[in-house]
N, C-alpha and C positions, 0 to 999 in steps of 0.2 A: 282809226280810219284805215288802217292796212290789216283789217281783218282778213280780207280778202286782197287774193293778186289782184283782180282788175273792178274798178268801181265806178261808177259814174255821177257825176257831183252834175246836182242838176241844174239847168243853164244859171236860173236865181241867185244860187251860189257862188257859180262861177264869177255871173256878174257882178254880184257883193266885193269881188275880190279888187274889181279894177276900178281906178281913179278914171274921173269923166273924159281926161286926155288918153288916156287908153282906151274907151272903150270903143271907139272906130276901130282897133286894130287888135280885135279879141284873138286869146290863144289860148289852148285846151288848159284846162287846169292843170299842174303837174299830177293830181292824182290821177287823172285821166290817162298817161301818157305808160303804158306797159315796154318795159326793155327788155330786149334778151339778147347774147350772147353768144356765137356759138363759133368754136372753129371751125375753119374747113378744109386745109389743107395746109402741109407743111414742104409739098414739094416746089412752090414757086420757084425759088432761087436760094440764096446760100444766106443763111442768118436771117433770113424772114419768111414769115407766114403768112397765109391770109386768114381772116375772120372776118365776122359778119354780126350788126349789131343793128339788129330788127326793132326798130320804132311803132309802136300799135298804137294809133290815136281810137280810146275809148271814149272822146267827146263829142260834143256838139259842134266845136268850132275847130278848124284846120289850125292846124301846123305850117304857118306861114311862110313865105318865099324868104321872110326878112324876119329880125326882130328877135329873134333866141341866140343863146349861147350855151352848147352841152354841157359841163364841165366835168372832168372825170381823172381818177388817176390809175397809173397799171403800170405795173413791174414790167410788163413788156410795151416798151413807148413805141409808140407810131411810126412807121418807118419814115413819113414825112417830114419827121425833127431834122431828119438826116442832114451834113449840110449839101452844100451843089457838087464839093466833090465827092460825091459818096453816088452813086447810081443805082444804088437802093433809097436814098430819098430821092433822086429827080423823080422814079418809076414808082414810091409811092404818091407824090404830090400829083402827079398828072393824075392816075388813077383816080383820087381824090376829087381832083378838079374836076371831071369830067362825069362823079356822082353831084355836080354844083354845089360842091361844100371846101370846107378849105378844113383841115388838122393841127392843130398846131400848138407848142410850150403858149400856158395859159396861163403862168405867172410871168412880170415884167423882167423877172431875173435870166427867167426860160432856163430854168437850174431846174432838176431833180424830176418828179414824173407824176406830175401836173399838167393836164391838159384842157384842149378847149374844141371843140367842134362845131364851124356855124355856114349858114347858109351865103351862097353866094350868086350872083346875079346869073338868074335862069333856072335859080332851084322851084321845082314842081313843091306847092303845097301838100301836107300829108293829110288828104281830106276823113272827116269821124268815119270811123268804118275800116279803114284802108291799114294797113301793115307796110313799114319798107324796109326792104332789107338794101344794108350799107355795108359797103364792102371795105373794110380795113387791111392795108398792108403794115404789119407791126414785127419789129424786129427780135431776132433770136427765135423763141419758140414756146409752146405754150403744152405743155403733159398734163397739168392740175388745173381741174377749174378756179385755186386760188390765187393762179396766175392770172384772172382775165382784170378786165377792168372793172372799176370799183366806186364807191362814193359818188355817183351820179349828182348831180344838179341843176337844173336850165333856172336861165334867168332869162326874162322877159326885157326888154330894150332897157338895158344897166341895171332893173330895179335887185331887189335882194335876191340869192336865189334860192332854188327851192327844191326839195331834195326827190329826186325820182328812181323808184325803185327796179332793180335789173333785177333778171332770173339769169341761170347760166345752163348751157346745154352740150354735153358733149359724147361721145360716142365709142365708148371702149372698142369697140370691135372695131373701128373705122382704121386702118392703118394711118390714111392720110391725113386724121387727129389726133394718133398718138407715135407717128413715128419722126422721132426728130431730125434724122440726118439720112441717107442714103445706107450708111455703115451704125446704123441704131439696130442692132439687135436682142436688145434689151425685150424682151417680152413685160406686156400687160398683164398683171393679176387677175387669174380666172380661178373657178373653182377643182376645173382638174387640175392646173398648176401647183395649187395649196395643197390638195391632196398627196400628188411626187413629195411637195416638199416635205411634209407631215409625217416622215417615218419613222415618230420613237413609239416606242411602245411601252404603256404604264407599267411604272416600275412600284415593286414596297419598298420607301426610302428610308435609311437609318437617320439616327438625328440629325448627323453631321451632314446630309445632303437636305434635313430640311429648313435649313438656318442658309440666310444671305446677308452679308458675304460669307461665306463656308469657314469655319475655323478651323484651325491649325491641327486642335488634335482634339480627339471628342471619344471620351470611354464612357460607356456607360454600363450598370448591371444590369444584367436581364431579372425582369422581372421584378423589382425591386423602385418603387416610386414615395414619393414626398406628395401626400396631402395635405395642401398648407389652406390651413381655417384661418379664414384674412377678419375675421373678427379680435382673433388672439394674438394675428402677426404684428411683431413690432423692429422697428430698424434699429441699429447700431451706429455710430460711424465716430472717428476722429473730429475735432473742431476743421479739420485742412478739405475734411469730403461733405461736410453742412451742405455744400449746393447738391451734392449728386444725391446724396440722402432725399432732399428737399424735393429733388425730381422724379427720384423712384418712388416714393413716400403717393407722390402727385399720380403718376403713369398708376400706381397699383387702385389707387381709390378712384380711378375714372373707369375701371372695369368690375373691382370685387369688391363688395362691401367691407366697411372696417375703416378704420381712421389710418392704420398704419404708424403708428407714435413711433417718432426718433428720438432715441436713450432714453427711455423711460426705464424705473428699476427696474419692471418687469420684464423676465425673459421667459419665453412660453416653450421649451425645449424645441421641437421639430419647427416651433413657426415663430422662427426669427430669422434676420437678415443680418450680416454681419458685413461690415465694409472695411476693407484695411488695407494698407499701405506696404509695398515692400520693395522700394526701389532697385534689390536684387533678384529680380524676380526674374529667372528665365527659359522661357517657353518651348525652346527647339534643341535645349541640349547642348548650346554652343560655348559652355560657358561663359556667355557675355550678358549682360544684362539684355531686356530689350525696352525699347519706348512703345509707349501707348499699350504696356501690353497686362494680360489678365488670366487669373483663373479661377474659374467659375464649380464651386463643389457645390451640391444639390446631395444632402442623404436625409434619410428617414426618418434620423435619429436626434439628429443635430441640425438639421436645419438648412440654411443656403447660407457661404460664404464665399465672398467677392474678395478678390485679392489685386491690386493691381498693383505695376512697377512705379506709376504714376497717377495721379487722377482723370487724365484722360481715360487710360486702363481702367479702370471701375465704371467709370462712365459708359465705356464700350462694354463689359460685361451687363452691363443693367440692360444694354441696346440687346444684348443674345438674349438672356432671360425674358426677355418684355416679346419676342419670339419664338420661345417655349412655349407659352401658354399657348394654350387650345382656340381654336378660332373661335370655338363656343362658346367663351369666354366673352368675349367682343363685341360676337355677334346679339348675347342676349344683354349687353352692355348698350346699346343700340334698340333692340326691339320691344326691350323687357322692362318694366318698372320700377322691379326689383336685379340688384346687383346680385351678382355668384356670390356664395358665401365661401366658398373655398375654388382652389384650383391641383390639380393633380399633376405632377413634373415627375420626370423619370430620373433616378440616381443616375447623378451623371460628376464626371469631371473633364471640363472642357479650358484647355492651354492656348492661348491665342494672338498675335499680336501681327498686326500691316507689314505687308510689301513692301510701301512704298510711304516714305514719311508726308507729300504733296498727293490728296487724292482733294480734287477738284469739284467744283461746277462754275461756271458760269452764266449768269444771267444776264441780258438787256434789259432791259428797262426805258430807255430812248426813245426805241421805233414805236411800243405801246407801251402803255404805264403799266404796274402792277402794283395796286393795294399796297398797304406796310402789313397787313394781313396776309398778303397771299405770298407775300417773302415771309414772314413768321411760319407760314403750311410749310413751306419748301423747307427753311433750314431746321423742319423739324422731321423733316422726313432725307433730310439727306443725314443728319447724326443717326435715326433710327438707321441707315447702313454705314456708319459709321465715314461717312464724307468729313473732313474738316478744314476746306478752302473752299471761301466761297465767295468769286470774283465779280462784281457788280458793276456794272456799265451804266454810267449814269450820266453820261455825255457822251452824244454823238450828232449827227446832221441832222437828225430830226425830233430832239428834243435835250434841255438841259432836266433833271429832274432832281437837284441836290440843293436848299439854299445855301447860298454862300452872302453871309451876313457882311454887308458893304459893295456889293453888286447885286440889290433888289433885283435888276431887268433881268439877272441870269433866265429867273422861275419867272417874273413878271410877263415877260416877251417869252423866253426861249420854253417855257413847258407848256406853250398854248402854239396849238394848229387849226387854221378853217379857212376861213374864205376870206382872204387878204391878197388881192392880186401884186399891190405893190408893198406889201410885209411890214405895214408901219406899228401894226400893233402885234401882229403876232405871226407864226411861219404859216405857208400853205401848207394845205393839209395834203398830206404825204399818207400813199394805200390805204387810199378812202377813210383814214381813220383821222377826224377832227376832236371835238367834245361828244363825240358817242351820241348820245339820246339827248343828252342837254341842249340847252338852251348857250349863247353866249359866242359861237365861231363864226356868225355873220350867215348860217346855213338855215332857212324856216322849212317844216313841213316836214321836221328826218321822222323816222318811224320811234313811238313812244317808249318803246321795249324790243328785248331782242326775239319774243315773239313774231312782236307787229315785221321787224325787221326780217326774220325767217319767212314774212308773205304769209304768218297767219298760223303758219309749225310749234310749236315748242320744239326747239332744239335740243338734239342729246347729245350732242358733241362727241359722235363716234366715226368721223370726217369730217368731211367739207360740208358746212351749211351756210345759204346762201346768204343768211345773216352776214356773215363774215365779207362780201362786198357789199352789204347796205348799213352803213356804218356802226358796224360792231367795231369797237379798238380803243383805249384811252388815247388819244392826241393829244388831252389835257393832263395835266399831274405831278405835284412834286413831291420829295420830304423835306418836310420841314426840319431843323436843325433836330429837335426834340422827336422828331421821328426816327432820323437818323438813329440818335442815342440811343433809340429804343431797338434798333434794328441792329447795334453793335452788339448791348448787353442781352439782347436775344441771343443772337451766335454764339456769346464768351460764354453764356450759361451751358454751349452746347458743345462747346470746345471747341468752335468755330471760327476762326479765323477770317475778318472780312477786308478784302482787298480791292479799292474803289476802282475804277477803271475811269480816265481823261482823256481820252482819243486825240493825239495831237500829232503834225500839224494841221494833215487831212482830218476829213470825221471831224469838222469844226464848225459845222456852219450854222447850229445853235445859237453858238456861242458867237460867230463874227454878228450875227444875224441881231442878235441882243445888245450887243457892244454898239453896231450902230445906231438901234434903238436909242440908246443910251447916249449917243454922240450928239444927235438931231435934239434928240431931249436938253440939253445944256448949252448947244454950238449957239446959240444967241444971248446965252446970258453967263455961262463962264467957258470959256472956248480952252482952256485948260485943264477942267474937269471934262469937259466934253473928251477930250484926246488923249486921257489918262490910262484906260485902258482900250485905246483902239487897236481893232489886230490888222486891218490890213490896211493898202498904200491905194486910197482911193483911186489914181491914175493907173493903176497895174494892169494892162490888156496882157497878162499872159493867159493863155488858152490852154485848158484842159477839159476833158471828160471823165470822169470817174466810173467804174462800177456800177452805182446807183444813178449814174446820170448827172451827178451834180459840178454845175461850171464856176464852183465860188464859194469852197469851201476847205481851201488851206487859209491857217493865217502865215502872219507875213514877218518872216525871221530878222528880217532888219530893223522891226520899230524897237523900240526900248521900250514903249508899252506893250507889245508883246508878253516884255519876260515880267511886267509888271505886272499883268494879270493873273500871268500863269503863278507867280510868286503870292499874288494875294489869295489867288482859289488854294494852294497847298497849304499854306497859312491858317486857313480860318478851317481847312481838311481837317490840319493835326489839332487844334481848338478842338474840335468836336473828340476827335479820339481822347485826349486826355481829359474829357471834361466825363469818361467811360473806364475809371480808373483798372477793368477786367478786360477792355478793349486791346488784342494785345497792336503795337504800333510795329507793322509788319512791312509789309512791300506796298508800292501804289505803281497801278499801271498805267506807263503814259502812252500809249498808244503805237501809233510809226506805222499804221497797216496801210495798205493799197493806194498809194499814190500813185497814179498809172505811169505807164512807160511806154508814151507813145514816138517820144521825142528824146532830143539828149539831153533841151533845156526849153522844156514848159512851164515847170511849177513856177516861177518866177523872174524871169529870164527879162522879161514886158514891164516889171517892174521900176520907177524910177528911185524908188526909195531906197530898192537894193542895190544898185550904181550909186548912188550918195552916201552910201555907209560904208567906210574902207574895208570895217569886217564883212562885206558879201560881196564889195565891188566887184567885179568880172571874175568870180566861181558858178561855177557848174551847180544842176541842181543837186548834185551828188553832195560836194564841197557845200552847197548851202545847207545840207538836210544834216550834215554830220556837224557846221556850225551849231545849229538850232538844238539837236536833242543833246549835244555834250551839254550844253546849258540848261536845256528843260533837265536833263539828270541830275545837275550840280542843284537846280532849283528843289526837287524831290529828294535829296539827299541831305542836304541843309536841316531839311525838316525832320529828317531821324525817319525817314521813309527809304527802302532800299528799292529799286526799279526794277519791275516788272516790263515788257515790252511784248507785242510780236515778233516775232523769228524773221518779219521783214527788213527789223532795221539792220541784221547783221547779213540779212542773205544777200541783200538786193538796193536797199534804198541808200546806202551811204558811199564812198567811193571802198571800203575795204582796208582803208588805210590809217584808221583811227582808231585808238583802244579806249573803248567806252568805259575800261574797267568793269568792278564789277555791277552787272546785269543779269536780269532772267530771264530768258527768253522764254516765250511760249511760242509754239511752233504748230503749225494749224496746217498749211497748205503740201498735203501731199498729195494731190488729186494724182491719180496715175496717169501721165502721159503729160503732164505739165512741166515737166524737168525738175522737179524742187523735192521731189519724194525724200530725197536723200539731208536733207538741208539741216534737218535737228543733228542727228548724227556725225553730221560733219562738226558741229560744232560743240556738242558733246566729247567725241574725241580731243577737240581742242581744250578744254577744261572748263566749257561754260557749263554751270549750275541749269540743266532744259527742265520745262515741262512738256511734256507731247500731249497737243491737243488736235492729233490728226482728223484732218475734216473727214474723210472714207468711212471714219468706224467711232469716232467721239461727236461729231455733230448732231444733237439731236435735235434741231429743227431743220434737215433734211427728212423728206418723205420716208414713210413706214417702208411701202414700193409703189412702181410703177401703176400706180392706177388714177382716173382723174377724179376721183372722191377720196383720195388719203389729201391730208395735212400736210405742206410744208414745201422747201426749194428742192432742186435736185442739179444744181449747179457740179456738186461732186458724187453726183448717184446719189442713193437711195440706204438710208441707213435705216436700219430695225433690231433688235431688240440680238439678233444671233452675231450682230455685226459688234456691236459692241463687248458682247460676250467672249470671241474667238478672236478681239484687238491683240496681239502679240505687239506689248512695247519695245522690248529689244529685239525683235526682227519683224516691224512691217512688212517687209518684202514677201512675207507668209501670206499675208494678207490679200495681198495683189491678185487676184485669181481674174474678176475681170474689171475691167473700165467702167464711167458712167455709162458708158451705150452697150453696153454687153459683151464686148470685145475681150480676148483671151490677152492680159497683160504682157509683153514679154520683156525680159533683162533688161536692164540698162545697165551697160558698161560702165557709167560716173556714179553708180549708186553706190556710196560709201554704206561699208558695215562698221555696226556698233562693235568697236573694241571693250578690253575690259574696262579700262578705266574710262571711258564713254560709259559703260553702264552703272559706273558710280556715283554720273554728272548726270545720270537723269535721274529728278529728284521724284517725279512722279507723275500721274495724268491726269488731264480735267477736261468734263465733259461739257460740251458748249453749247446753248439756245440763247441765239440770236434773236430776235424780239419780230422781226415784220408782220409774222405769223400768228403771233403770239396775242390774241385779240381778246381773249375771256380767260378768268383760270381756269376754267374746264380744257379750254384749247391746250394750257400752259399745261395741266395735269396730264394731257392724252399722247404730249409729244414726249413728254421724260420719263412717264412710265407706260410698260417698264423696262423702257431700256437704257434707264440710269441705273438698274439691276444688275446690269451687264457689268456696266464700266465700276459700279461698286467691285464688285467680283475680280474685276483685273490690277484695281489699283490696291486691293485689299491683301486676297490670295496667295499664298510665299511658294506656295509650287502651283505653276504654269502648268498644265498640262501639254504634252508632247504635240506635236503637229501631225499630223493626219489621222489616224483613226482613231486616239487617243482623245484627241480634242474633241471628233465627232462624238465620241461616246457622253465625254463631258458633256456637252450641249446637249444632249438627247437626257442624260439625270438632268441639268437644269431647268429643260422645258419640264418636268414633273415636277420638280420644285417650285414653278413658277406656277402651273396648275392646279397642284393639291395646296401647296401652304402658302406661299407671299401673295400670290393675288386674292385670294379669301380674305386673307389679315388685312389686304388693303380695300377693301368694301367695309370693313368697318371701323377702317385707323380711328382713332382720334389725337389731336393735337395735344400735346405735353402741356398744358397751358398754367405754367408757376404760378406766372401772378396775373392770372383773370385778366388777358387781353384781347382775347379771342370771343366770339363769339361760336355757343357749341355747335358743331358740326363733326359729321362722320363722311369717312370714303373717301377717295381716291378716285377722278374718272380717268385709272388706267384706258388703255385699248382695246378692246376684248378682240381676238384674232379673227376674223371669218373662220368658218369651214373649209373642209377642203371637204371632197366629194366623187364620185364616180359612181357609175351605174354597171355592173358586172352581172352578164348571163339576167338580166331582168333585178336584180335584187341592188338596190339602194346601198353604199358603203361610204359613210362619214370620217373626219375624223378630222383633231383638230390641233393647231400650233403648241397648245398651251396642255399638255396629256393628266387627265380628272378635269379638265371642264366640262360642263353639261352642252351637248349641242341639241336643237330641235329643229325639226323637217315639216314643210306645212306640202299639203296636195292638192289644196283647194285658195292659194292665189294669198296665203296669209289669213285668214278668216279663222283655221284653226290651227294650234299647232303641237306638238307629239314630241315628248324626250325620244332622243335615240339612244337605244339600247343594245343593237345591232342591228346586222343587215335587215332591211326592210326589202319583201317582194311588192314590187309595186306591178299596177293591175290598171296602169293608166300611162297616156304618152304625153298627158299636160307635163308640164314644168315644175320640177321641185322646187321650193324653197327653202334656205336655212338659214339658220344663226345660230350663234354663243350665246349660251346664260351666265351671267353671273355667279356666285353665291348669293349674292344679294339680291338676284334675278336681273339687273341689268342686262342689255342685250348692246349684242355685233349689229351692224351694218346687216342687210339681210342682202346673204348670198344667191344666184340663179344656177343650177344645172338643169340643162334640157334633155 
């Protein structure tokens, strides 16, 4: 039915829809009703904007005075929510008022960014035919159109409602669309801009520059290669390396013909694999042993041996090797019938072993689900760059996704979002994402697929497609215990370490949200069970605002069912770990992030339960927060879990006067000009065990750049793929060049430097995606790579390269790196899959870069981020289009256009120079 953007259902239909008390007061069908979007200016006033949301009734019957309700969500809420002291709500409610419509929190909670839009006494009907545009005053500011508003749906006088679809419109070239402050000098992505930036020049790489992450030491002879006939190749290994055997064994028969047999008698001279063990194994000469570390021989004569200090070590050599091979390899593993029967490797011996023992990722999973599949893709492509933390977020405000066996309602209530104004079954849905295309969130009429949802497009997820506000997103989704388990002994296979993430006390409202579920559920027949695990103090008028908007989402440190549930979810955590006897039982993070800091004493202050309990009576919220996490710690430690946190609970959220003992901070908020740049460091110098997961240069569900067709927030700028790559951990301040708005950083006199012994305490870095974004695995594939490339590379790496033109140089061999070998290899990855859980699939929908471009003395000049991609130039509006091969004279003053090829021929975003 959403083949098309606008359709018209004919009256028959329409009137088939409505019951005989309706049908005096007919209203367009929602297919009828076309949305669109568009900013228009960002210079009103200070933290708001205006936009405009054009109504087109494609019906027969008007859009009545009375009788609807919009409902919609957007990361940039209404300025109208404001409250009266705020004079950015009174001036947007008047405003509001005076198009005769009223704006306004459209769940009963009036918590998080859920809204509702309806007509008010004097409003002009939008008669069939007629267009109106509505003028929204909405707070902060909008760069991406996947900032606008989202998940549309009107409902007719209370009935169900029904899902109507937006378009989104905005105007790169408009200043007053994309300039967000007075002092934003940030520039939009143009094609001459990519160009400036685009200046390396193709290089011929040796091996060691075309392997990611870069090994340590890598000799090879000239001239001199190993054709290994994988008919004849057979493995080696100790009873201690059976799994890495088992997985190399797996990686080689999913590209070259051959079984691959481990320890069978036969040894076939040149074509065998040999794996062994040598816990003195060391790679830099120091004589010290090293961890995780390996050496990789390759000769003609004898064949390939893998030597590692440990089995991680072997494991990471199989990752270099499974890198050697030829993209050809792969590629005709993918297109061909028949497998390669051999593959050709250059004599090589390559010594190698990590930087940094903590090399990270992070994932959400909360704001949108994602598959047990498409975390099986991930932790198979973060071991292929040898990543081995891998942090999973599985509670937070806007969804629980983990069972916890003896709290059903966790997943029952808290992994379901839609259309619940007052939240008895399940949360509002949060950035338009409910039950996706399903059936079940109280939402009729969403679009059947993300087609129909794209207005009719197949989507290539090489930006922003408008799918992504007509509900594209899982809102619904758990694992089950047994998924879990499978998600552990995934990672252990991979030398993966999995670290659950609990967001507490903020980043709760899942979970409060299901507890009272859960309360309402029993409070009439055992009022004891019912209060078992309640988190908060029903009476509690303390007032906050959070980040994401939400007025009701700490729990409450003074019940004792508090620490009861927190103590049953860690409980039935470590059940599942041990029930993974290769699971190793590592850290568990409980959270502590952004509790705002509006006041001295809001988080709980309003409470009377916290006055009734002598352990919180008359403390600060400071003195309450450092109550609550010494106890959540003692809770998580108990259970043979050692604490993980944010770097808020030590920088900011407790009073500073408590020693949490030992903890691990991760440290995320260095946004330049926020004051906190310095915050890991400080505390590294003091002896805390950090990880740095600076938001500037590790965030990757931050924006590619500036343009309103990339992916993602830009709350801390704009991160991509060179950002990550030039992350200097022991001296961000390198880093600093300019602000989110394009401002030249300058010193801060409190900015602590890393000492030495600070750089012993930082154990390593992890690269963060956040989930809001995060709506398809193509979306999830396009934000990480590749510029988890990067951050492989800096947490891997043992020599840093120098800063300034040193480093440039590096970046400039990595963009060839990234263009002749890793991104080829990733058009035709396939998944490591041991034991048959996957369903096959190839590729990676990496980013492929735009062009950059310019037109000199009449002649056409391309050229592109990523140096050996294919780019091509059409002259006739897209209809044909031409490899570039060099400058083109062109002989017309129409508009060029370009894009990225693939290897695999996928394409960029198609670029415009005029």
């Amino acid at each position: 039915m959403f083949a098309k953007k606008h359709t018209i259902t004919t009256t028959l239909s329409s009137l088939a829809l409505l019951t005989a008390s309706q049908f005096s007061i007919a209203q367009p069908h929602p297919d009828n009703l076309a949305l669109s979007w568009q900013v228009i200016d960002h210079g009103i006033g200070e933290n708001i904007f205006l936009g405009s949301l054009t109504i087109t009734n494609n019906g027969l019957e008007p859009l009545g005075e009375s009788g609807w309700s919009l409902f919609f969500s957007s990361v940039r809420p209404p300025a109208s929510v404001l409250p009266d002291s705020d004079p950015n709500g009174q001036y947007a409610r008047q405003h509001i008022a005076a198009q005769k419509l009223s704006l306004e929190n459209a769940d009963a909670a009036k918590s998080g960014d859920y809204f509702v839009l309806k007509p008010i006494a004097g409003f002009t009907p939008i008669q069939p035919g007629e267009s109106r545009e509505i003028e929204i005053i909405a707070q902060y500011w909008q760069m991406l159109k996947n900032d606008s508003p989202s998940g549309f749906h009107i409902s007719y006088n209370g009935q169900t409602p029904q899902a109507v679809l937006v378009d989104v419109f905005m105007d790169p070239s408009d200043p007053k669309q994309t300039t967000q402050a007075t002092n934003d000098v940030m520039p939009v992505q143009t094609t001459a801009l990519r160009y400036a930036e685009n200046n390396a020049s193709i290089l011929s790489l040796p091996l060691k520059n075309q392997l990611v992450p870069q090994p340590h030491s890598v000799v090879t002879i000239d001239n001199e290669f190993l054709t290994l006939m994988s008919q004849l190749t057979t493995i080696s290994a100790p009873a201690s390396l059976n799994k890495e055997a088992a997985f190399l064994q797996t990686a080689l028969s999913d590209i070259l013909s051959g079984t691959f047999a481990v320890n069978t008698t036969t040894q076939n001279g040149p074509n065998h694999i040999k794996l062994q063990l040598d816990p003195h194994l060391d790679t830099n000469q120091d004589n010290q042993a090293d961890k995780s570390a390996y050496k990789l021989e390759i000769d003609p004569f004898t064949g390939i041996t893998i030597t590692g200090s440990d089995e991680q070590g072997v494991f990471y050599a199989i990752q270099t090797l499974r890198q050697m091979i030829p993209t050809s390899v792969y590629k005709n593993a993918k297109n061909s019938s028949t497998l390669s029967d051999n593959t050709i490797l250059p004599a090589t011996t390559i010594l190698d072993a990590p930087r940094f023992e903590y090399r990270g990722m992070m994932l959400d999973v909360s704001r949108n689900f994602q598959s047990k599949e498409t975390v099986f893709k991930l932790l198979d492509l973060m071991a292929f760059y040898k990543l081995n933390k891998f942090e999973i977020n599985v509670a937070n405000d806007e969804g629980w996704r983990l069972e916890i066996p003896g709290i059903p309602e966790l997943t029952e209530f808290g992994a379901k979002r839609g259309y619940d104004l007052n939240e008895t079954s399940m949360l509002h849905t949060f950035m338009g994402a409910a039950n996706e295309f399903a059936q079940g969130d109280g939402i009729d009429n969403k679009p059947s697929d993300k087609t129909a949802a794209n207005l009719g497009t197949p989507p290539s997820f090489q930006g922003f497609e408008i799918a992504q506000q007509n509900y594209l997103g899982k809102g619904w989704g758990f694992y089950t215990v047994e998924d879990f388990k499978e998600i552990l002994q995934y990672a252990a296979d991979r030398h993966i370490d999995v670290i659950i993430e609990y967001d507490f006390p903020a980043h709760a409202r899942a979970a409060i949200k299901a507890m009272e579920y859960r309360y309402n559920k029993y409070k009439n027949t055992d009022p004891i069970e019912a209060s078992k695990y309640r988190l908060i103090d029903p009476l509690d008028q303390s007032q906050y605002y959070t980040p994401q908007f939400y007025t009701d989402n700490f729990i409450n440190p003074s019940l004792e069912s508090t620490f009861t549930f927190l103590n049953h979810v860690i409980e039935q955590t470590r059940a599942i770990y041990d029930a993974v006897p290769d699971a190793t039982i590592t850290r568990l993070h409980g959270g502590g992030d952004e509790l705002p800091h509006l006041g001295p004493n809001e988080w709980w202050a309003q409470s009377p339960a916290i006055q009734q309990n002598p352990a919180t009576a008359g403390k600060t919220d400071a003195e309450i927060f450092d109550y609550f996490f010494l106890r959540w710690k003692q809770i998580i430690n108990q259970h043979g879990f050692d604490m993980a946190s944010w770097g808020d609970v030590l920088s900011h959220n407790g009073t500073g006067n408590v020693d949490y003992g030992d903890i691990y901070p991760v440290f995320w908020n260095n946004v330049w000009g926020w004051g906190n740049e310095h915050q890991a460091y400080k505390f590294a110098n003091q002896g805390k065990k950090v990880v740095l997961a600076h938001a500037t240069n590790l965030y990757l569900d931050l924006a590619y750049n500036k343009h309103p067709d990339e992916i993602g927030y830009h709350w801390a700028g704009y991160t991509d793929t060179k950002k990550t790559f030039e992350y200097r951990p022991f001296n961000i301040y390198a880093n600093a060049v300019k602000d989110k708005l394009g401002n030249p950083v300058p010193w801060d006199p409190k900015w602590v430097l890393l000492s030495e012994t600070g750089k012993q305490n930082v154990q390593g870095i992890q690269a963060q995606l956040f989930g809001e974004n995060q709506k398809s695995p193509e979306i999830l594939d396009y934000m990480t790579f590749p510029k988890l490339l990067g951050a492989a590379e800096r947490a891997w790496v043992q020599d840093m390269p120098a800063e300034g033109l040193a480093i440039e140089q590096a970046w400039h061999t990595f963009t060839n790196t990234l263009g002749q070998h890793a991104l080829p290899l990733l058009d035709y990855y396939q998944v490591v899959d041991i034991n048959a859980q996957m369903p096959k699939q190839f590729g990676v929908n990496y980013r492929i870069p735009l062009p950059g471009a310019t037109i000199d003395n009449g002649q056409l000049i391309v050229n592109t981020r990523f140096v050996g991609m294919q780019t091509q130039y059409s002259l006739d509006n897209g209809m044909t289009w031409h490899d570039y091969t060099g400058p083109v004279t062109l002989t017309t003053s129409a508009a060029v256009q370009l894009r990225t090829v693939s290897d695999s021929g996928k394409v960029s975003r198609v670029a415009t120079l005029n």
